[in-house]
C-alpha positions in Angstrom: 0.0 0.0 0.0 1.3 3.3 -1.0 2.9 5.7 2.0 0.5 7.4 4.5 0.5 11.2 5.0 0.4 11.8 8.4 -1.7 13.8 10.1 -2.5 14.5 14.0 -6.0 14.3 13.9 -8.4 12.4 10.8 -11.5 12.8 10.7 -13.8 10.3 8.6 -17.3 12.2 7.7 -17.5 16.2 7.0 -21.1 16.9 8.3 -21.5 19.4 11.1 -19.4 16.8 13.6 -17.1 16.2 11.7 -16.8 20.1 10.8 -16.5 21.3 14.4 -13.7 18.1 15.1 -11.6 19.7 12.5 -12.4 23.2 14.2 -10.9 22.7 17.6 -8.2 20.3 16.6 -7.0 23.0 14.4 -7.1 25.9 17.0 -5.0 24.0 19.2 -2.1 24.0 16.0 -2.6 20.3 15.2 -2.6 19.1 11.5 -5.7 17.4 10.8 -7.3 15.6 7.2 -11.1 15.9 6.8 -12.2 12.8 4.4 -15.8 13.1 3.3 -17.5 10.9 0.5 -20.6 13.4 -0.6 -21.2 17.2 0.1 -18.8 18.6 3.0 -21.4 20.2 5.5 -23.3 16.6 5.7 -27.2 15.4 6.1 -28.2 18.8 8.1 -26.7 21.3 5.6 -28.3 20.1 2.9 -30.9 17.2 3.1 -32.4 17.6 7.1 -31.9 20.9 9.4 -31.6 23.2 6.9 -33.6 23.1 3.8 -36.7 21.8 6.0 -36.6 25.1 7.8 -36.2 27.1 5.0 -39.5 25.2 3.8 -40.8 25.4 7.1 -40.4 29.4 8.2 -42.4 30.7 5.7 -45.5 28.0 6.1 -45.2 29.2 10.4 -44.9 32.8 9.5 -48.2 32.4 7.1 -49.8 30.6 10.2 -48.7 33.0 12.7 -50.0 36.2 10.4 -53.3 34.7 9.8 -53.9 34.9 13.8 -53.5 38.3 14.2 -55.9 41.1 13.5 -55.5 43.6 10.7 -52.9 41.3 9.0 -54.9 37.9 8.6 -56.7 39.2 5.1 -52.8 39.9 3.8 -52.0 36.7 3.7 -54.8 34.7 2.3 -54.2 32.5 -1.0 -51.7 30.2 -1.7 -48.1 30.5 -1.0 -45.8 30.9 -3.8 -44.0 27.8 -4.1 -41.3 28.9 -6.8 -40.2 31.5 -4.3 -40.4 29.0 -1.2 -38.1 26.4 -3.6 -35.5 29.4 -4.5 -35.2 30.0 -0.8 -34.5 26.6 0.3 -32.3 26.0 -2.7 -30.2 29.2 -1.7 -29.8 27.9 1.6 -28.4 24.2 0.4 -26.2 26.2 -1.6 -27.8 24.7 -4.9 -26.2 21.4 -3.3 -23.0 22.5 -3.8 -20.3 22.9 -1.0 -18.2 25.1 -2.4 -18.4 27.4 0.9 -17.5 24.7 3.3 -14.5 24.0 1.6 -13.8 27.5 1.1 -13.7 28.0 5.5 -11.3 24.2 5.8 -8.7 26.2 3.5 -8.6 29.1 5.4 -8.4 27.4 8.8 -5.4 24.9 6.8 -7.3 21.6 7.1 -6.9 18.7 4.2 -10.0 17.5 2.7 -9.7 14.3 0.8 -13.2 13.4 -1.3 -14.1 10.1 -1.4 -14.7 7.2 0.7 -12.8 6.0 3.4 -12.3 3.0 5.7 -10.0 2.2 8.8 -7.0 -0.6 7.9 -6.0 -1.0 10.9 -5.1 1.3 14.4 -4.7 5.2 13.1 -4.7 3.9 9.4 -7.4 5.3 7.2 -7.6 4.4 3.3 -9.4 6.7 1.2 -10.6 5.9 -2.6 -11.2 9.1 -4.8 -14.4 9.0 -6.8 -11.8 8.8 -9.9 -10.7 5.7 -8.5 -7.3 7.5 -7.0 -6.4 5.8 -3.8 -4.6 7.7 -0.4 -3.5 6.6 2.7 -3.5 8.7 6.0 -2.5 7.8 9.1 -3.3 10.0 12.8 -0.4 10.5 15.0 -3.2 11.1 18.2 -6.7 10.6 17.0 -9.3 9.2 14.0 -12.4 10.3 14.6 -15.5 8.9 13.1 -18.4 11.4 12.4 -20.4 9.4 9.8 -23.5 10.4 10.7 -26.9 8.3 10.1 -29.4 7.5 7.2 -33.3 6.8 7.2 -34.0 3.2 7.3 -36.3 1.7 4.9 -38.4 -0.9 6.5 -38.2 -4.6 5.6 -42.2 -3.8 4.0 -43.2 -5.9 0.9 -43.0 -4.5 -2.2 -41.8 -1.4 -0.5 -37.9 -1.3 -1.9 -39.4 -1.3 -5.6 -41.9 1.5 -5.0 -39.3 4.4 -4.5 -40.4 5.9 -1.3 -39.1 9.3 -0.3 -37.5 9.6 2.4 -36.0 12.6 4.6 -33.8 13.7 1.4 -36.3 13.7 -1.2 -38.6 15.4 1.3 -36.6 18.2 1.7 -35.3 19.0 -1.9 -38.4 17.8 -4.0 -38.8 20.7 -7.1 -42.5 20.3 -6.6 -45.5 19.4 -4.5 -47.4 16.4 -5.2 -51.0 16.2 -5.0 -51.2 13.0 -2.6 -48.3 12.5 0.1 -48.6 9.5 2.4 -46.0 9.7 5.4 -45.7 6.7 7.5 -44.0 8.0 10.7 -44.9 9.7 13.6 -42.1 12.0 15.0 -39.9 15.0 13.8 -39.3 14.1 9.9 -42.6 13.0 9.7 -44.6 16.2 11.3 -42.1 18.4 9.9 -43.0 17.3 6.3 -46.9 17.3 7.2 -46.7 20.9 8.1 -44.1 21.8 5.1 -46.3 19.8 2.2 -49.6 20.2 3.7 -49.0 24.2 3.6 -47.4 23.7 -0.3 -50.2 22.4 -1.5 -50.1 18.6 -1.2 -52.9 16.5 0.5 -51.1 14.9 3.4 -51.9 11.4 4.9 -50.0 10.7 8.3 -50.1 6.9 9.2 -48.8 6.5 12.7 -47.9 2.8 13.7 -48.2 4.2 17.9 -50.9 6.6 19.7 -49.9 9.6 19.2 -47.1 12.3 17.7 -44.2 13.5 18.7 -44.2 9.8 20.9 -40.4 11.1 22.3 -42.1 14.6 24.0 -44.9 15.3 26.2 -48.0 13.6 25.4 -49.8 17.6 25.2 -47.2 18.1 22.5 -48.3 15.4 19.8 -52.0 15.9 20.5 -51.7 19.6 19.6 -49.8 19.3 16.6 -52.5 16.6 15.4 -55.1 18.9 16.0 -53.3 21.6 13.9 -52.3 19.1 10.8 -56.2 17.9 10.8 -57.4 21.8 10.7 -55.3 22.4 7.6 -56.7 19.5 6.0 -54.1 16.6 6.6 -55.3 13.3 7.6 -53.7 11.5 10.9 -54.2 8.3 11.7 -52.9 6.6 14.3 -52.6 2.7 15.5 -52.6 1.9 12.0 -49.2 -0.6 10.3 -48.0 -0.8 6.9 -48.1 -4.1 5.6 -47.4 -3.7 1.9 -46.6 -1.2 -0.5 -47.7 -1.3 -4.1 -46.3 0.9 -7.2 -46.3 -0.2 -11.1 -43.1 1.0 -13.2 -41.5 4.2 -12.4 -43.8 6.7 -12.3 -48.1 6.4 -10.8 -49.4 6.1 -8.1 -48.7 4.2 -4.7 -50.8 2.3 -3.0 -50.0 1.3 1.0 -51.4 -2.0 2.6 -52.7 -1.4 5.9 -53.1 -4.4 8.1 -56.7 -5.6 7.8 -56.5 -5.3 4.1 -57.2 -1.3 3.8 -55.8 0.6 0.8 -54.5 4.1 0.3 -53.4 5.3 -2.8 -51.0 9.2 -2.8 -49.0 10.3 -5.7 -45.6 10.2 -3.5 -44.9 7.9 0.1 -42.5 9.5 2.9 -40.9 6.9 4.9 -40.0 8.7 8.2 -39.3 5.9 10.2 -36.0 6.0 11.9 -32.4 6.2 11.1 -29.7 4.1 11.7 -25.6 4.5 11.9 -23.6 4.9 8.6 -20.8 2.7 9.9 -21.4 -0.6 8.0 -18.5 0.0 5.3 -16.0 2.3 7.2 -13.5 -0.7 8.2 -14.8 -1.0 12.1 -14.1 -4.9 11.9 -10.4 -4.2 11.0 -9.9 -2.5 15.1 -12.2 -5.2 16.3 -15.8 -3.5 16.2 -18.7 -4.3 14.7 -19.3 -3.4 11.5 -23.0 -1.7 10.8 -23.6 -0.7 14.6 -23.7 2.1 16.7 -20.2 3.2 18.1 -20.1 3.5 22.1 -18.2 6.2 23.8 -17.4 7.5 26.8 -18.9 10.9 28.1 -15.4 12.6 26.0 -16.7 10.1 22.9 -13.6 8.3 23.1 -14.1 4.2 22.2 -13.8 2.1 24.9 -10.4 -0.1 24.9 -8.9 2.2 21.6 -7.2 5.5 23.0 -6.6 6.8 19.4 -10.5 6.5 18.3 -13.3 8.5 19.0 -17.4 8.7 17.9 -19.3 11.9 17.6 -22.5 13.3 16.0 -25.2 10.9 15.5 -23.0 7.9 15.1 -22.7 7.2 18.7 -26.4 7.2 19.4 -26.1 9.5 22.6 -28.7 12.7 21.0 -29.4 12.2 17.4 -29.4 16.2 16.7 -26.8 18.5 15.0 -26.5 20.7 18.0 -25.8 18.0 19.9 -22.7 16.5 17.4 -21.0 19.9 17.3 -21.8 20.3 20.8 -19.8 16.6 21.3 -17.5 17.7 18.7 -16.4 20.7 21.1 -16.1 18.5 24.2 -14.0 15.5 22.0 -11.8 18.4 20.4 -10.8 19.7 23.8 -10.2 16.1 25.0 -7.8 15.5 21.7 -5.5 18.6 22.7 -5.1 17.8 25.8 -4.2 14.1 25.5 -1.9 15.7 22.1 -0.1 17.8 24.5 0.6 14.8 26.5 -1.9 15.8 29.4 -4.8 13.2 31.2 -8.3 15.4 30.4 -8.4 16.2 33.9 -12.3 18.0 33.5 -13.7 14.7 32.8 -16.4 15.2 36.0 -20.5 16.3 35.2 -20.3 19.3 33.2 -16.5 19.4 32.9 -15.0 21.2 29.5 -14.1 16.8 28.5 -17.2 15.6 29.6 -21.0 16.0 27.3 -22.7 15.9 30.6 -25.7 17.6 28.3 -26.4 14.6 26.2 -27.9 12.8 29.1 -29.1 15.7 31.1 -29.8 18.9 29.0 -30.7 18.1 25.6 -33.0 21.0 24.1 -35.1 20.4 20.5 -37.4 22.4 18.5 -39.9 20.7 16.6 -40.5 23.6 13.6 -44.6 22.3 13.0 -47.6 24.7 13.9 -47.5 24.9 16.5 -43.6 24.4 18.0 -43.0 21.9 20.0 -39.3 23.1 22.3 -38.3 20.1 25.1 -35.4 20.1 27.4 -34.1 17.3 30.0 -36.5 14.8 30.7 -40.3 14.4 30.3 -42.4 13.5 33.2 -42.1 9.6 32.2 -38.7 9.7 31.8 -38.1 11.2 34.9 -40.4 8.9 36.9 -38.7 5.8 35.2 -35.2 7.4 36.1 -35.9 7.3 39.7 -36.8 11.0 40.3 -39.1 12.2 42.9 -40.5 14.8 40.7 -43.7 17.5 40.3 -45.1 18.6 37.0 -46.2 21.6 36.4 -48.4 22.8 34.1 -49.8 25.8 32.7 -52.2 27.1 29.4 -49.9 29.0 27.5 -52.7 31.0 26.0 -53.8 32.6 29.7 -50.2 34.4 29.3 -51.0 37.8 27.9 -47.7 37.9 25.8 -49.1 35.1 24.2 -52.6 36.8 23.4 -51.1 39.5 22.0 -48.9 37.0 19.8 -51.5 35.6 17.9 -55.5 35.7 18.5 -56.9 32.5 19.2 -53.1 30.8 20.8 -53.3 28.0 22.0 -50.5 26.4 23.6 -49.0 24.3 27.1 -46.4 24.5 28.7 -44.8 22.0 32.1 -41.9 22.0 33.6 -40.4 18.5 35.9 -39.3 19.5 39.3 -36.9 17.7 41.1 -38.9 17.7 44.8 -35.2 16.1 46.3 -33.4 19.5 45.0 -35.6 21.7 43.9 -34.3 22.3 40.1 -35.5 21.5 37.1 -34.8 18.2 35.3 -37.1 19.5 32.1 -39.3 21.6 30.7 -41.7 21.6 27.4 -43.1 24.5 25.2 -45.9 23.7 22.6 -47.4 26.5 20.8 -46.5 29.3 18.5 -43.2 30.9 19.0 -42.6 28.7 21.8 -38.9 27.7 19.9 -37.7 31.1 21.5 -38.7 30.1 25.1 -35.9 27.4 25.4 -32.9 28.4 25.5 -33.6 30.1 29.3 -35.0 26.3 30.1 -31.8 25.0 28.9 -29.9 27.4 31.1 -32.2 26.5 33.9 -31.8 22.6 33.4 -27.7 22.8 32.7 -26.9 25.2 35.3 -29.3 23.3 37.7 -30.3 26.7 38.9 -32.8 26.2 42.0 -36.5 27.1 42.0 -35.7 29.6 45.1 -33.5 31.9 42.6 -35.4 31.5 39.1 -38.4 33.3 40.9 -35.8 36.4 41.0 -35.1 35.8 37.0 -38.4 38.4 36.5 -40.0 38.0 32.9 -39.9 41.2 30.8 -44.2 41.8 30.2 -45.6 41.5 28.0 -43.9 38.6 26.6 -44.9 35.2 26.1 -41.9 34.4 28.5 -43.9 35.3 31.4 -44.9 31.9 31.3 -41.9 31.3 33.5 -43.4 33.5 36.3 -46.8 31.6 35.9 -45.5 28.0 36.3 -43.2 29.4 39.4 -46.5 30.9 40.7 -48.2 27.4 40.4 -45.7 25.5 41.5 -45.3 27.8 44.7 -49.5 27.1 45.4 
């Protein structure tokens, strides 16, 4: 095999991880190589985070200007779907990365394109999509960041029948007329709001009770009650048993158990996503190939002091905040050990520990209305052990929120912990409720007691006075 170039640091996969890896190794002066096999920027930039919100913001901002007086009239008729398209392209950069690699020049990182796989400890060969062939080797660290990709379900007739999934959702050229989405959680109401609004006829076929199944129970049960006032159909309880579709264009017609058929012009499979790791080389460091990689809280593998797992990959919070966030605390943990120093902050919340991805992990779910979560639900709580209180209050009763949008509706509960009075979590649902989360992050990470957020006063009127009400309750 032909002679590695050497590098401290290589990092296998270039979405936002793998970006932020490359980030801090190379502010603390060490050489590193970036190896990516599609677009640098990853799944987020260009097929998840991203273009979905671009799709998403102006569907909300429609929604959110029909509820208020003198404005609702404005903003009746259809959107404009070109424009809407031209947006969301301008924000994938037409699907070119161009920019990424751009910012990895000027910070003096090595990008090699193509696909790599491990050989070995610190060995990583990389073939060129011209067939050209390199060899790197890490004097301190490899780092996988490989990210994830939707699973297609083992469904008969269902690999045949071309199903969308979370890429095809988010860069489709046009609406179709019928869209059936089998799924219940964030691709899946994320895409009802986006196509419903576009002007598709949505079908949501939920195998469990409810949406959102990972959140508050409130939290599903309002975003239903939205999708079904826009004219979506959700239907819950309900399994897929076969999917039909002649030749390569028509119709497709889903098999529900009991014999039941629905035909759409496009089907969404939003159900799940599983680790990219099956062809990387795992087996050739004694790992499984096609698995999940565990890691301690620094993501370093277990047993290989040269190897570490962050982003989605390593199963610990499948969100892009959460991989750069990891990203930050591995980078830190690479120095260190590269200067020949034991992380010594390796304790809860220390700078080489992602205390957060077990105890602080905030989402925004961008449907109508949002759904924000931090920490733990009630039931995760309870099952954890925690003596806890919830605490609940109507969001519309908060007159930030009245003056928001007429007709708001909206919940809102925060879990106390009754041992130490903090929070363990807190959930928004309702419109504009993404902006309320960042202060319940705070309040969760920093643990700050109940005794001093009642001296964290609300500005009035904003919909953030919804902080003062659950205190209130909570205080009887």
């Amino acid at each position: 095999m032909t002679e590695a170039v050497e590098y401290d640091v290589v990092v296998l996969g270039g979405g936002p991880a793998g970006e932020n890896i490359v980030d801090r190794t190379r502010a603390a002066g060490l050489s590193t190589a970036l190896v990516e096999s599609e677009l640098v920027g990853g799944e987020c930039s260009y097929w998840a985070c991203v273009p979905s919100k671009a799709l998403l913001r102006p569907v909300l901002a429609r929604a959110d200007a029909r509820r208020v007086p003198g404005l609702a009239g404005a903003v009746e008729g259809p959107l404009d779907t070109a424009a809407v398209f031209a947006h969301r392209d301008y924000w994938t950069g037409n699907w070119k990365d161009g920019g990424q690699i751009d910012w990895l020049d000027s910070i003096g990182a090595h990008v090699y394109r193509g696909h790599g796989r491990l050989y070995g400890v610190r060995k990583i060969a990389v073939t060129s999509p011209e067939g050209e062939h390199h060899v790197l080797s890490a004097r301190h660290a490899v780092v996988v960041a490989t990210g994830t990709r939707a699973v297609i379900p083992d469904v008969p007739g269902l690999a045949g029948a071309r199903p969308w999934t979370s890429r095809e959702a988010t860069s489709a050229q046009e609406a179709p007329g019928r869209l059936l989405i089998v799924g219940g959680s964030v691709v899946a109401t994320e895409m009802a709001t986006a196509w419903q609004a576009l002007g598709s006829q949505v079908t949501v076929l939920v195998r469990g009770p409810r949406l959102l199944p990972r959140m508050e129970p409130f939290a599903g049960e309002l975003v239903a009650e939205t999708l079904r006032e826009a004219g979506a159909v959700v239907r819950t309880g309900v399994s897929v048993e076969a999917v039909v579709r002649d030749g390569s264009t028509g119709p497709v017609t889903v098999v529900l158990e009991g014999g039941e058929m629905l035909e759409g012009d496009e089907l969404l499979m939003a159900t799940g996503r599983s680790p990219r790791t099956e062809d990387i080389g795992l087996e050739t460091v004694g790992l499984p190939a096609g698995e999940w990689i565990g890691v301690d809280d620094s993501c370093r593998v277990p047993g290989h002091d040269w190897l570490y797992a962050v982003g989605d990959v390593n199963h610990r919070a499948l969100l892009t905040h959460q991989g750069k966030y990891q990203a930050r605390i591995a980078g830190a943990a690479i120095a260190a050990r590269a200067a020949g120093n034991a992380p010594q902050d390796t304790g809860p919340w220390g700078a080489h520990a992602a205390t957060a991805d077990t105890r602080a992990v905030p989402q925004v779910v961008f449907t109508d209305p949002e759904a924000a979560a931090v920490g733990l639900s009630l039931a995760e709580a309870e099952r954890a052990g925690h003596r806890v209180r919830a605490v609940d209050y109507d969001l519309s009763k908060v007159s930030g929120a009245g003056l928001y949008a007429d007709g708001y509706r909206g919940r809102a509960r925060m879990v106390v912990d009754l041992d130490r009075e903090v929070l363990l979590g807190a959930t928004f649902v309702g419109p504009g409720a993404a902006e309320l989360l960042h202060a319940a992050t705070v309040a969760v990470a920093g643990e700050v007691p109940i005794a001093r957020l009642w001296h964290a006063v609300p500005a009035f009127p904003t919909i953030s006075e919804i902080w003062l009400r659950l205190l209130e309750t909570y205080r009887g």
